[in-house]
C-alpha positions in Angstrom: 0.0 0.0 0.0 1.4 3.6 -0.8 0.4 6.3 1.2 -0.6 9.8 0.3 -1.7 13.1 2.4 -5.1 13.1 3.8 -7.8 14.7 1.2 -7.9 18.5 2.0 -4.6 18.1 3.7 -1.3 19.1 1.5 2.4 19.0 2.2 4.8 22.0 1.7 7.6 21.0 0.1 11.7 22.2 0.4 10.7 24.2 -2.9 8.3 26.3 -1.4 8.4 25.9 2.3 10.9 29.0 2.0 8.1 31.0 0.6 6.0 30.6 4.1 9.4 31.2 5.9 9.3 34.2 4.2 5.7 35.2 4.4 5.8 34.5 8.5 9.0 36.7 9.0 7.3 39.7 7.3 4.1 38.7 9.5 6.0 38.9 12.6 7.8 41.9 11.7 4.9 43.9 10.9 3.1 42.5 14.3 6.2 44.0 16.4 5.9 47.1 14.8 2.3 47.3 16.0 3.8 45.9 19.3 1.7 43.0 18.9 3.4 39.8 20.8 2.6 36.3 19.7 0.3 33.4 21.0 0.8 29.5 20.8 -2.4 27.5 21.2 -2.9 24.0 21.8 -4.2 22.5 18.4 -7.1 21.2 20.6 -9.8 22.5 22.9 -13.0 21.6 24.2 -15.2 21.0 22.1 -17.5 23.4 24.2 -15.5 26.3 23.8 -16.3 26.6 19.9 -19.9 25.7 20.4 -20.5 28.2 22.9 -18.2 31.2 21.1 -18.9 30.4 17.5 -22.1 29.1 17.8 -24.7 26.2 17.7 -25.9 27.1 14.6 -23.3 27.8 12.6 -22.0 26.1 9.9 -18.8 25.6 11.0 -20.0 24.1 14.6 -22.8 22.1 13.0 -21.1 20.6 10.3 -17.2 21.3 10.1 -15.4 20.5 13.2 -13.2 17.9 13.9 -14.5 16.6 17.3 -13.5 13.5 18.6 -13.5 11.8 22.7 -10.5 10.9 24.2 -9.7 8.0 26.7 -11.4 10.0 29.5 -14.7 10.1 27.6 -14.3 13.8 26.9 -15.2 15.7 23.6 -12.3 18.0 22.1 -11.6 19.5 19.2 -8.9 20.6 16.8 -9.3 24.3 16.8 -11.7 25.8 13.2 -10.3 29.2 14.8 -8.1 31.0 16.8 -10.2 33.8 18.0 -12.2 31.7 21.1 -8.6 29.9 22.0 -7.0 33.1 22.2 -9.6 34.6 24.6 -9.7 31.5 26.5 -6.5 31.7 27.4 -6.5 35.5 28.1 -9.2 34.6 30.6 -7.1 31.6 32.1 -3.8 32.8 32.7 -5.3 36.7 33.8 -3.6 38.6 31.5 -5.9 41.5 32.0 -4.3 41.7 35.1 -0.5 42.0 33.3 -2.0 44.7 31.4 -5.2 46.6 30.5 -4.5 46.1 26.8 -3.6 43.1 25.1 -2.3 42.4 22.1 -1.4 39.5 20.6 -1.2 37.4 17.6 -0.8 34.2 15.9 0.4 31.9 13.1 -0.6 28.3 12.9 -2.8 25.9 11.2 -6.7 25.1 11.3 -9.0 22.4 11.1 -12.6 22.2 9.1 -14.2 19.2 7.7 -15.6 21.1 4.4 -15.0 20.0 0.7 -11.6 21.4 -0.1 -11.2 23.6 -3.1 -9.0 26.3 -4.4 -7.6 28.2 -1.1 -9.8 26.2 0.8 -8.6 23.5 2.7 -9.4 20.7 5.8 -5.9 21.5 7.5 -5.4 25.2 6.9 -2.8 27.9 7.9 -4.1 31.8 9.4 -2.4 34.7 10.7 -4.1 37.0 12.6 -4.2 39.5 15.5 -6.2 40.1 18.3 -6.7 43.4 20.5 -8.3 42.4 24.1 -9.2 45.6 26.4 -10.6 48.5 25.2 -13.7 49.1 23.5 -13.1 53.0 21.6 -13.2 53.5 18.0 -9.8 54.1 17.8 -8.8 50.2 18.6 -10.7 49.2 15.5 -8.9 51.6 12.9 -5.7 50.3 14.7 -6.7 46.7 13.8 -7.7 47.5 10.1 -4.9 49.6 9.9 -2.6 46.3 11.1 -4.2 44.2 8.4 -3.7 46.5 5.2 0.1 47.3 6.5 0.5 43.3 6.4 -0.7 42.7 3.1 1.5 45.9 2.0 4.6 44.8 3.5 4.2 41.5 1.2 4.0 43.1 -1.3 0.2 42.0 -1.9 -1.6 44.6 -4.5 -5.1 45.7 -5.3 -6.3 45.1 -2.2 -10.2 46.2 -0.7 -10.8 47.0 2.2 -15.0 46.6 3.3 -16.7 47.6 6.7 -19.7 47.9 8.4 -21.5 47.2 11.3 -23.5 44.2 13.0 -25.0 45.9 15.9 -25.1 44.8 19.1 -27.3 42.6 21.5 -29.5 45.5 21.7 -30.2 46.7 18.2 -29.4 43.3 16.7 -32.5 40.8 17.2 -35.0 43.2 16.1 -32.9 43.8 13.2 -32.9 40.2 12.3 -36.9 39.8 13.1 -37.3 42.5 10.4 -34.5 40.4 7.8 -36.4 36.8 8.4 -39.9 39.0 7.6 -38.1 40.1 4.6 -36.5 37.0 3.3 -39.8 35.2 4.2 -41.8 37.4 1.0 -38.8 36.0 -1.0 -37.9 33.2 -0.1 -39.2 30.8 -3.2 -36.7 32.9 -4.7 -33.6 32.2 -2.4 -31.0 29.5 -3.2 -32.0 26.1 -0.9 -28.8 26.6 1.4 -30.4 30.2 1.6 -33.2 29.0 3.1 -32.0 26.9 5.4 -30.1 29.5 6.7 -33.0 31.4 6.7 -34.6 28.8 9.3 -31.4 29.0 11.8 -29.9 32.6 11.4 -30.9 34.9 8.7 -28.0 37.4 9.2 -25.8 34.2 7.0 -28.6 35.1 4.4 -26.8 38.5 3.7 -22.8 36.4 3.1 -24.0 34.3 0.2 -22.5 34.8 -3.1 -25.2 33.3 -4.8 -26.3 35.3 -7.5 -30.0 34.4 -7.4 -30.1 35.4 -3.5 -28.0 38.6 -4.2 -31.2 39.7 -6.8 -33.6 38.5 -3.9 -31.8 40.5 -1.3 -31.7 43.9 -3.6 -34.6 45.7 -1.5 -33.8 44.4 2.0 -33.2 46.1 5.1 -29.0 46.9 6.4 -28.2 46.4 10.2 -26.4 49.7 9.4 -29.4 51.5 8.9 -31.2 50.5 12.1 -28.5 50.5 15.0 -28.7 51.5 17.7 -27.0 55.2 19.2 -24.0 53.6 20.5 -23.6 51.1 17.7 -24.4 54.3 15.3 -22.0 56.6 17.0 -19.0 53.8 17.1 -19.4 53.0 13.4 -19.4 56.6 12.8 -16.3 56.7 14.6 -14.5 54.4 12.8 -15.4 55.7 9.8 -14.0 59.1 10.3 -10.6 57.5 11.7 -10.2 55.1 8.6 -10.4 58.5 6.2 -7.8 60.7 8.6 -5.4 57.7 8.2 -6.4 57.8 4.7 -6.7 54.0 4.8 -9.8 54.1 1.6 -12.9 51.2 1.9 -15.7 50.8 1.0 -19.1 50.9 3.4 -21.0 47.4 2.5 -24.3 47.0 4.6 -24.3 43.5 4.0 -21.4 42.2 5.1 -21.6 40.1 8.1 -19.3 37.7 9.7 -20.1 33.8 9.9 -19.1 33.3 13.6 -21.8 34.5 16.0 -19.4 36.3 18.7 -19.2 39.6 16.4 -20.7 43.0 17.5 -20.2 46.4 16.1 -17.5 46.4 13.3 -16.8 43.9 11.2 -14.1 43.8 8.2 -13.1 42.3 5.4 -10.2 42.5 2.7 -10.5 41.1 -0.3 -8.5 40.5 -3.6 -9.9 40.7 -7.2 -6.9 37.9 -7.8 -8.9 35.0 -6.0 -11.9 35.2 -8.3 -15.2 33.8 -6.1 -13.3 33.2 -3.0 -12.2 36.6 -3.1 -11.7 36.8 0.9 -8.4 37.1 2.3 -9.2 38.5 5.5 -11.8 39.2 7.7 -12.2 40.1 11.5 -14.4 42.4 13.8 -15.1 43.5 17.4 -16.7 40.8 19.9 -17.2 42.6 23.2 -19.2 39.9 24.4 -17.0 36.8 24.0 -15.3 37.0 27.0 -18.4 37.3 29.1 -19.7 34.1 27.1 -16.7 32.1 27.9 -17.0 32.3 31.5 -14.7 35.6 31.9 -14.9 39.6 33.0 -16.7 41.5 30.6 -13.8 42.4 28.4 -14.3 43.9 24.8 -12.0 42.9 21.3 -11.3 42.6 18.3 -9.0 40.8 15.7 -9.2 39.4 12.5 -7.7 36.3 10.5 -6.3 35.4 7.4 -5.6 32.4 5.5 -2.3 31.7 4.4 -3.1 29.4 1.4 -5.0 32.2 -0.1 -1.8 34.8 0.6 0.2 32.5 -1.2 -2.3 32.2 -4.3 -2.3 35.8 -4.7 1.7 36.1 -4.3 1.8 33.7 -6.9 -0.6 35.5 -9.2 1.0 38.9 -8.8 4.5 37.6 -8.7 5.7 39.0 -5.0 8.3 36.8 -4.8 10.8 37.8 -7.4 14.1 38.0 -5.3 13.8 34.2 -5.3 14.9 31.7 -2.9 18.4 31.9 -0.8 21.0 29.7 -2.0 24.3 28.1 -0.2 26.6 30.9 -0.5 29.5 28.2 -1.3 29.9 24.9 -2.7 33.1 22.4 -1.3 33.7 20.1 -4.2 36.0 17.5 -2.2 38.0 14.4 -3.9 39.2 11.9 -1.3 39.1 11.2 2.2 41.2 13.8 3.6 40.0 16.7 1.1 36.3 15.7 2.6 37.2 16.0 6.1 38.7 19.4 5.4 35.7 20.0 3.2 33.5 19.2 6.0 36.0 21.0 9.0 35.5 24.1 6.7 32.2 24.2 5.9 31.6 23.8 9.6 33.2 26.4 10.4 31.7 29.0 7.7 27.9 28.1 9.1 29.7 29.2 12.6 30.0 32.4 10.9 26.6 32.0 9.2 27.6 31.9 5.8 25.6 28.7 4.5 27.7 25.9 2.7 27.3 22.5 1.2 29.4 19.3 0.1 28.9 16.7 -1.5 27.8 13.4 0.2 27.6 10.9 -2.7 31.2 10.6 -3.5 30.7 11.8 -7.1 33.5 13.0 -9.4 34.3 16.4 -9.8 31.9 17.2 -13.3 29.3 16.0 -11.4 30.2 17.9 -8.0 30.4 20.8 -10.0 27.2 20.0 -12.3 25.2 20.0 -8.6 26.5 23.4 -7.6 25.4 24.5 -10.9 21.9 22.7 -10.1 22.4 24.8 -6.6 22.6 28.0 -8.5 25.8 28.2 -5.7 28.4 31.4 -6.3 31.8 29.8 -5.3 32.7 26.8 -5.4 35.9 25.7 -3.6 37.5 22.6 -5.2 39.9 20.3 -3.4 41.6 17.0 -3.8 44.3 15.1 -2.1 47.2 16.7 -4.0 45.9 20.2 -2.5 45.9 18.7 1.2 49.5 18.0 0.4 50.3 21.5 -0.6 47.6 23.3 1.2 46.1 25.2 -1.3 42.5 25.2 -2.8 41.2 26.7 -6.1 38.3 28.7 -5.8 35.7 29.5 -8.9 33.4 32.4 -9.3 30.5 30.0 -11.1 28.7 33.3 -12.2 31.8 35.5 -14.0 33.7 31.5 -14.1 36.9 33.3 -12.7 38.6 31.3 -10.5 41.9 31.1 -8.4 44.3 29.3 -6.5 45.3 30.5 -2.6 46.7 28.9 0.6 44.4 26.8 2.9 44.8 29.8 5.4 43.5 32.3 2.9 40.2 30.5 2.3 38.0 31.8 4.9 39.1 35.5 5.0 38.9 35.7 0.8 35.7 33.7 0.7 34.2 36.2 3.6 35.5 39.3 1.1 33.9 37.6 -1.8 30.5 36.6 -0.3 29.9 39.9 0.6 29.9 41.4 -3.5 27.4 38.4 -4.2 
């Protein structure tokens, strides 16, 4: 029997895996410019922490999660999201009590049972930020503003931003008595996950992309429009920050999130690149979450992206055109004694973190030097036993093909010189 990967699941390979090294260094240094710090997980909760924070009804509780019991009977689950393990664990270890405002973030994969498709996976990888403590305006922009510096520092272009508001737990139910009343006149005319949804929480009603439901929805009622005077006010807020930091979106009433824990703003950026899944971010305040999850009432907000869909837009636009690094030298070593000073070199130059390689397959020297060639390596340095007798190595320039002959003691101090014109 030959194995393979899991369906939905997919390995990253030594010919791209840079790529996401790449990706999660510019992550984390645009997070500590933001003096965000980072967050590790478990991979697992309870399963009752995603039920209670995401919700019963939602799709990705009711049909998506990977639940299981373990030994002791009890149900977990590998996290869908970070959002409700993040808060748990800011209610578990106190950290309101470290400091009034917290703000973290986090890079690791995800896990929902859904049929996978382009940037949509069953083992999927997100970055995202949360902001735990303070409930002004101001928090929000600094959030958006956190997610549009991200995508810039990658290079990621022809990006848009949307916003809007969901309300609260004061202006939203009667909102969403006056949608279902709505939808109900229409709803022959709604696709059939449409009305299901309809059934079980009409606010998913307003996220499909169906056209059919998007020409059934064209008179309905926005949440913007009937908020309350503090939910009003806030989004009005937000608004006017977004324009002083010049940060341009666009105001779409029916953009809601999926998970039920939102209140007030919610956000999305999207690319033009992705074609229908054109999502790849989306976040939001949830001032309530903490209360649900048996903390302090403690307001937030975050958002999350998806890594897969990062990369599929990188790709598309071409962001990575300064290509992967390369061993900065090559030791192309004939014999037993030329390999051990091959291998005492080399050492030596990764001390000094230059990278090196050798070869390990006792090949001849066309092929040694075919495979630095395959490397797309700068300097080789060639050595056989007749150059441990006279201590002296040749060293070749693979890019201009100069190349010349100096003592074993002038190796390391000429190849240091040279790697730094590379």
């Amino acid at each position: 029997m030959t194995y393979k990967s899991i369906k939905g699941t997919r390995d990253i390979l030594p010919s791209e895996s840079w790529k996401w090294q790449r990706v999660e260094e510019k992550i984390r240094g645009v997070m500590h410019t933001f003096n965000f710090r980072e967050i590790r997980t478990p991979l697992f909760e309870e399963t009752s922490l995603f039920s209670r924070s995401i919700g019963e009804l939602t799709d990705i509780v009711s049909k998506e999660m990977y639940t299981f019991r373990d030994l002791s009977g009890e149900s977990l689950t590998l996290r869908p999201e970070m959002t409700a393990s993040v808060v748990r664990a800011h209610i578990q270890h106190n950290l309101r009590e470290q400091s009034p405002l917290v703000k973290l973030y986090y890079i690791g994969p995800m896990f929902r049972q859904e049929r996978p498709q382009a940037g949509r996976l069953r083992q999927f990888h997100q970055f995202g930020a949360e902001a735990i403590g303070s409930q002004i305006p101001s928090l929000d922009v600094e959030v958006v503003a956190l997610a549009v510096a991200t995508y810039e520092a990658l290079g990621v272009k022809k990006t848009i931003l949307r916003i809007n508001s969901v309300g609260c737990e004061k202006c939203r139910p009667p909102y969403k008595e006056m949608l279902k009343r709505h939808l109900t006149r229409v709803r022959d005319r709604l696709s059939a996950e449409s009305q299901r949804r309809l059934d079980v929480n009409p606010l998913r009603v307003l996220d499909s992309k169906s056209e059919e439901d998007q020409s059934a929805m064209a008179q309905i009622p926005l949440l913007k429009d009937h908020l309350c005077p503090e939910c009003s006010a806030h989004y009005a807020s937000v608004k006017e920050e977004l324009a002083a930091l010049e940060l341009q979106y666009e105001e779409d009433g029916r953009l809601v999130r999926g998970l039920d824990y939102y209140t007030k703003t919610a956000f999305e950026i999207l690319s033009k690149d992705l074609g229908a899944q054109d999502a790849l971010a989306g976040g939001g305040r949830y001032d309530l979450l903490a209360e649900e999850l048996g903390g302090k009432p403690t307001p937030g907000i975050g958002f999350a992206a998806g890594i897969e869909r990062l990369m599929m837009v990188s790709e598309k636009q071409k962001s990575f055109l300064d290509g992967e690094e390369k061993p900065a030298i090559f030791f192309a070593a004939l014999g037993n004694e030329a390999q051990r000073w091959a291998m005492k070199q080399a050492l030596e130059l990764r001390r000094r973190g230059i990278s090196a390689e050798l070869d390990f397959l006792s090949r001849s020297l066309k092929a040694q030097m075919r495979e630095a060639d395959r490397q797309q390596v700068r300097h080789v340095i060639i050595v056989g036993e007749n150059e441990v007798k006279t201590r002296r190595a040749t060293i070749k320039d693979m890019k201009s093909g100069e190349q010349k002959t100096v003592s074993f003691d002038e190796v390391m101090s000429l190849f240091e010189k040279t790697n730094t014109d590379k």
